[in-house]
LUMKE-709323 format. One line per field, with one value per atom (N, C-alpha, C, O, CB): residue in three letters; x, y, z; chain; residue number from 0; atom name. Coordinates in steps of 0.05 Angstrom, whole numbers, plus 5000, padded with zeros to 4 digits. Glycine has a CB too. Layout:
! residues N
roro: ala,...
c1: X,...
c2: Y,...
c3: Z,...
baro: A,...
bavo: NUM,...
lumlo: CA,...
//
This chain:
! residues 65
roro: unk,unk,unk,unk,unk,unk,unk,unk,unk,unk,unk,unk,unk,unk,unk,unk,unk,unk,unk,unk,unk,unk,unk,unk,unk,unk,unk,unk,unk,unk,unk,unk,unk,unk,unk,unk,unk,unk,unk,unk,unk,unk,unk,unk,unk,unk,unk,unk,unk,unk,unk,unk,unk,unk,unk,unk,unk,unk,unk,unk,unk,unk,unk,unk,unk,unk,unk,unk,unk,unk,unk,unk,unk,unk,unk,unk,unk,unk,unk,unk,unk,unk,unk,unk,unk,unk,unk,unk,unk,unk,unk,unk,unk,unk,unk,unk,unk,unk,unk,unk,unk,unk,unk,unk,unk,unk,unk,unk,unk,unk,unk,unk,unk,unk,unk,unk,unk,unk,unk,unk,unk,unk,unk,unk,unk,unk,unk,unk,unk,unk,unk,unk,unk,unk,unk,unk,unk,unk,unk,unk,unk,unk,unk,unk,unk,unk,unk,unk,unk,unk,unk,unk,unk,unk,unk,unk,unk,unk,unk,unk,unk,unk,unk,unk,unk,unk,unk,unk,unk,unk,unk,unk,unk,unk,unk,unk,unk,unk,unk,unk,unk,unk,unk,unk,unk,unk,unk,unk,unk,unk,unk,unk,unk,unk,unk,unk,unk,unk,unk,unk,unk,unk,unk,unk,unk,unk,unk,unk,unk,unk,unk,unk,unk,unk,unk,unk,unk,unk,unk,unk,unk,unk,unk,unk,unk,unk,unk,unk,unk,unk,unk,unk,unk,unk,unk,unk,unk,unk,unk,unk,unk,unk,unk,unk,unk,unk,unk,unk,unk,unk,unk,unk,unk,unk,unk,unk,unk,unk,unk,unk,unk,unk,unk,unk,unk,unk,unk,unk,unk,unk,unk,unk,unk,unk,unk,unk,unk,unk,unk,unk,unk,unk,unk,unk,unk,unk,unk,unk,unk,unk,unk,unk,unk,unk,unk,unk,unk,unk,unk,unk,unk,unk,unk,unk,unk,unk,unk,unk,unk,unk,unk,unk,unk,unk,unk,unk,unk,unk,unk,unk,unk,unk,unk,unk,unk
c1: 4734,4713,4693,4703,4724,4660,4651,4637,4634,4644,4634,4636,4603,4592,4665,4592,4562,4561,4564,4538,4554,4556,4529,4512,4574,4527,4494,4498,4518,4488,4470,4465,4455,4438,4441,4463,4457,4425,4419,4459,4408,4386,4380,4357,4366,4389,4391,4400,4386,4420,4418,4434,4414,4406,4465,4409,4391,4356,4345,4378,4349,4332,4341,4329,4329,4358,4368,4368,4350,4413,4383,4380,4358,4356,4388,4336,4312,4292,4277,4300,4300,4287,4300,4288,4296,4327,4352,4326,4311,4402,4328,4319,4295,4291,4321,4277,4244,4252,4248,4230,4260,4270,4285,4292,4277,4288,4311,4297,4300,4336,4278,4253,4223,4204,4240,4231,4198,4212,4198,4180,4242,4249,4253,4254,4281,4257,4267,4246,4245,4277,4224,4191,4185,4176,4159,4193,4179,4193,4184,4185,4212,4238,4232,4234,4275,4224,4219,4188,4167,4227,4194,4167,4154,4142,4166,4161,4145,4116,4104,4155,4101,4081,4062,4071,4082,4041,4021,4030,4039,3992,4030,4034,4015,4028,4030,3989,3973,3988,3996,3937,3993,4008,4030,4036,4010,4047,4071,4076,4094,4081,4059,4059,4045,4056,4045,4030,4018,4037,4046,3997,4045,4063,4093,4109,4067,4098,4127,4118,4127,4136,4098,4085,4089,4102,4049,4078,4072,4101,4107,4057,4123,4146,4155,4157,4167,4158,4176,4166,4184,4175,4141,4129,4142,4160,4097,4132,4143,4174,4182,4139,4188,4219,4224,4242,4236,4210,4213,4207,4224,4193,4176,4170,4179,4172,4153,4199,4208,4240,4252,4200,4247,4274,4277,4299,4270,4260,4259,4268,4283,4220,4253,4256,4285,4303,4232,4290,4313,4341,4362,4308,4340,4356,4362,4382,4349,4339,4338,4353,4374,4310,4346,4355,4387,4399,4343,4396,4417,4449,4473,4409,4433,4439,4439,4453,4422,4423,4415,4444,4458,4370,4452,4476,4504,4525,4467,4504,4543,4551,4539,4546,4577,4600,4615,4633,4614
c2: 4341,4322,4326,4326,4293,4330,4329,4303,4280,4343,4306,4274,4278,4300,4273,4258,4248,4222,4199,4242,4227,4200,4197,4214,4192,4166,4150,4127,4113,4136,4126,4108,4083,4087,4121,4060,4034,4034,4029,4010,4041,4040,4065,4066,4036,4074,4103,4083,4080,4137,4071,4066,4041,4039,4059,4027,3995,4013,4001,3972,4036,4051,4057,4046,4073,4072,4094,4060,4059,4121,4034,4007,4001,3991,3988,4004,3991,4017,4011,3991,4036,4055,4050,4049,4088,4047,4039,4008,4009,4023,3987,3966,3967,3948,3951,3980,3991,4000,3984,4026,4017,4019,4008,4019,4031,3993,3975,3952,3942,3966,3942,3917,3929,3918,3907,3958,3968,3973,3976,4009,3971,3983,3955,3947,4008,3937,3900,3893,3876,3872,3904,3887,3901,3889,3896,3929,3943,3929,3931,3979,3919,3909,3878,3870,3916,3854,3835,3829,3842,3820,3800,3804,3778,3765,3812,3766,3748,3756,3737,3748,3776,3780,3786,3795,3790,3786,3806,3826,3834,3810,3849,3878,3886,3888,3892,3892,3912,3903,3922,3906,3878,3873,3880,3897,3844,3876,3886,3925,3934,3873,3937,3963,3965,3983,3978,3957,3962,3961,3982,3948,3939,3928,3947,3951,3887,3956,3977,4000,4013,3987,4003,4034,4039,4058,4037,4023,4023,4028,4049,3992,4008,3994,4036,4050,3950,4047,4060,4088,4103,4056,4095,4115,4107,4119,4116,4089,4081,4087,4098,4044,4082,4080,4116,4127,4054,4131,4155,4167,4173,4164,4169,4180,4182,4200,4175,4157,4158,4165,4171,4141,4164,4167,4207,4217,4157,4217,4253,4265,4285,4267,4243,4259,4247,4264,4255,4226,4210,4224,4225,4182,4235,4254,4280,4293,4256,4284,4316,4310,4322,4328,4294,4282,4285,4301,4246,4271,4263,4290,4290,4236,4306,4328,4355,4375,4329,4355,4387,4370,4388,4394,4351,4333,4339,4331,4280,4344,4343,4367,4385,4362,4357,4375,4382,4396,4368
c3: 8195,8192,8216,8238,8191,8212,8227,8246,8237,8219,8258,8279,8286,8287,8319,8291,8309,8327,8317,8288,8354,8362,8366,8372,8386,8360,8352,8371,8377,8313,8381,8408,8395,8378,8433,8399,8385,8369,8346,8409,8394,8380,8359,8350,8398,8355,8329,8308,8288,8333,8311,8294,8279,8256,8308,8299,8294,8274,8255,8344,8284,8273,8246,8227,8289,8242,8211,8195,8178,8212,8196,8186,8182,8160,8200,8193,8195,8165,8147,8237,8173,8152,8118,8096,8164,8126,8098,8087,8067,8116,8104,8098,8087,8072,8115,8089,8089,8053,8034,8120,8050,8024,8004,7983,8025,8010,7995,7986,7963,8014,8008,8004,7986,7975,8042,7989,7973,7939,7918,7990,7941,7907,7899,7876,7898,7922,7909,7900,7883,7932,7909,7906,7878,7858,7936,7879,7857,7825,7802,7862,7832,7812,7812,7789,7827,7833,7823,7811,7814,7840,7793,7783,7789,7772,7754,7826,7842,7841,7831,7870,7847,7851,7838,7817,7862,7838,7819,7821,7842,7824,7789,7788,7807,7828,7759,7813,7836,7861,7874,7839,7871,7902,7897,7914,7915,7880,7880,7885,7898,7851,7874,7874,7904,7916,7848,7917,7937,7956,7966,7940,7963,7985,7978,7997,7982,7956,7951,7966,7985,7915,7952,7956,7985,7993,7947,8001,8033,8040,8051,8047,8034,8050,8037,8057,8033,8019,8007,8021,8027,7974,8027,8040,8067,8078,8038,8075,8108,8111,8131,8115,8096,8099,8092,8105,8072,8075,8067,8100,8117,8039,8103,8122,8152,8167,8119,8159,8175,8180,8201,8180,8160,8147,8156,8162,8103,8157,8153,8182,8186,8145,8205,8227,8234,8236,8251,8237,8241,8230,8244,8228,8202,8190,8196,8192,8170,8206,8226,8245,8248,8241,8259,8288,8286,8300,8294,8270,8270,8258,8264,8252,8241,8230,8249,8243,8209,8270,8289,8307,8315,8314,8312,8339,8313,8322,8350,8301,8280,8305,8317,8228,8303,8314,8301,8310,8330
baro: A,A,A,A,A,A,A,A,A,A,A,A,A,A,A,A,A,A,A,A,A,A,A,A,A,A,A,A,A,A,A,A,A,A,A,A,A,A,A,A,A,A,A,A,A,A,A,A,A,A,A,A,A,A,A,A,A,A,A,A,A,A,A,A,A,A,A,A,A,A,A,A,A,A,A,A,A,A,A,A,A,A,A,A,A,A,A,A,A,A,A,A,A,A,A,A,A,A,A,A,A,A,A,A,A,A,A,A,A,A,A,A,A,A,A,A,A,A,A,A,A,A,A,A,A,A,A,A,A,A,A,A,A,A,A,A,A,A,A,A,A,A,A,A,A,A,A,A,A,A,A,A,A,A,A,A,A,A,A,A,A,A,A,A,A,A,A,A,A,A,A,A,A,A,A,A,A,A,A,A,A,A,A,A,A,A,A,A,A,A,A,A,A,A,A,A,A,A,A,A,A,A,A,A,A,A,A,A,A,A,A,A,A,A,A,A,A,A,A,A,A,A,A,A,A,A,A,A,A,A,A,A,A,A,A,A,A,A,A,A,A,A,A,A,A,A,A,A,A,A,A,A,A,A,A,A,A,A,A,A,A,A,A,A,A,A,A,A,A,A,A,A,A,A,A,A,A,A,A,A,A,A,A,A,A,A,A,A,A,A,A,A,A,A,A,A,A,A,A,A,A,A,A,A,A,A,A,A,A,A,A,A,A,A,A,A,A,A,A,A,A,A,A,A,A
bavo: 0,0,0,0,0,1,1,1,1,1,2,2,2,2,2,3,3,3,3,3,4,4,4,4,4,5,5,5,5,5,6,6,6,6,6,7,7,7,7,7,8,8,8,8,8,9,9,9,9,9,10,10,10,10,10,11,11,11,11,11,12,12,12,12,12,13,13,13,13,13,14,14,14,14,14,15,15,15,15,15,16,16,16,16,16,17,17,17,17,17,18,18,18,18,18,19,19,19,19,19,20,20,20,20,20,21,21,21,21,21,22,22,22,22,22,23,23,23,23,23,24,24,24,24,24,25,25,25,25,25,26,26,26,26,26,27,27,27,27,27,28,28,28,28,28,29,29,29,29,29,30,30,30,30,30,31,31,31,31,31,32,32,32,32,32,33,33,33,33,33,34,34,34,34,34,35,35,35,35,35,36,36,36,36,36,37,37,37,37,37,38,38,38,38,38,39,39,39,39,39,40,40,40,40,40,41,41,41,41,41,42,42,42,42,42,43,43,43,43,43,44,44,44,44,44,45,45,45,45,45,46,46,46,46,46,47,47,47,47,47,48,48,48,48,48,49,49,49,49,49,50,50,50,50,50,51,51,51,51,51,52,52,52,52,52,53,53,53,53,53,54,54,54,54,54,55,55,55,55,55,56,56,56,56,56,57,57,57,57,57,58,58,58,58,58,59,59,59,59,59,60,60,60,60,60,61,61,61,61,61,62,62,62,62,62,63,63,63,63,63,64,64,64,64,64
lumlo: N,CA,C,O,CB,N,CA,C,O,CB,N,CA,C,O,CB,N,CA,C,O,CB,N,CA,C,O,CB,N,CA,C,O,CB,N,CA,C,O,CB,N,CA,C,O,CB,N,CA,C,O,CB,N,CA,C,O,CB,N,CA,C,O,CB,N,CA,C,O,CB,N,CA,C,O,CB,N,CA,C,O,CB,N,CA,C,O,CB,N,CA,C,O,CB,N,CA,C,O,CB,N,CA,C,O,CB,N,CA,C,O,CB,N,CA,C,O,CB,N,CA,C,O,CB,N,CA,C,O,CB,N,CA,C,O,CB,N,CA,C,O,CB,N,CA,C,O,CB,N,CA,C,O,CB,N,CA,C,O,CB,N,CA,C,O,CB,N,CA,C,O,CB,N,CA,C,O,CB,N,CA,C,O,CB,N,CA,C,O,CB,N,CA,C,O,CB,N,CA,C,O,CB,N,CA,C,O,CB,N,CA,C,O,CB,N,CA,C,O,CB,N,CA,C,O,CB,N,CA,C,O,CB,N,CA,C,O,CB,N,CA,C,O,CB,N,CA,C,O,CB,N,CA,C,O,CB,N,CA,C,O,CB,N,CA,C,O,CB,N,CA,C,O,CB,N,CA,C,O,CB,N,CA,C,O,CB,N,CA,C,O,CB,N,CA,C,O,CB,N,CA,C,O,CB,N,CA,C,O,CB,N,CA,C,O,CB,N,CA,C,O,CB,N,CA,C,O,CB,N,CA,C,O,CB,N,CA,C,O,CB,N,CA,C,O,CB,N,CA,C,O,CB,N,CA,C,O,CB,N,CA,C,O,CB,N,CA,C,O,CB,N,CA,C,O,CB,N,CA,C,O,CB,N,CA,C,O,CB
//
């Protein structure tokens, strides 16, 4: 098994990206909002959570032992 050790705030980070996604597919899935806000505010939250999600995954992937 390969092992990685993650420094709290990595950890409180890779959560915060998980959460960003999870709130842009909840929005895209409830039907609180207007359809245009609802796609807007997903759209943003789901790019944001993608785009940050890439380096953090690198990050974490170049450190396996």
């Amino acid at each position: 098994m390969k092992r990685t050790e993650l420094a709290l705030p990595e950890i409180g980070a890779i959560a915060a990206t998980r959460a960003m996604l999870g709130a842009g597919l909840g929005l895209l899935l409830a039907g609180r909002l207007s359809k245009q806000h609802r796609k807007l505010i997903a759209g943003s939250l789901i790019a944001i959570g993608v785009v940050t999600t890439i380096p953090l995954a690198l990050d974490v992937l170049s450190r396996r032992q």
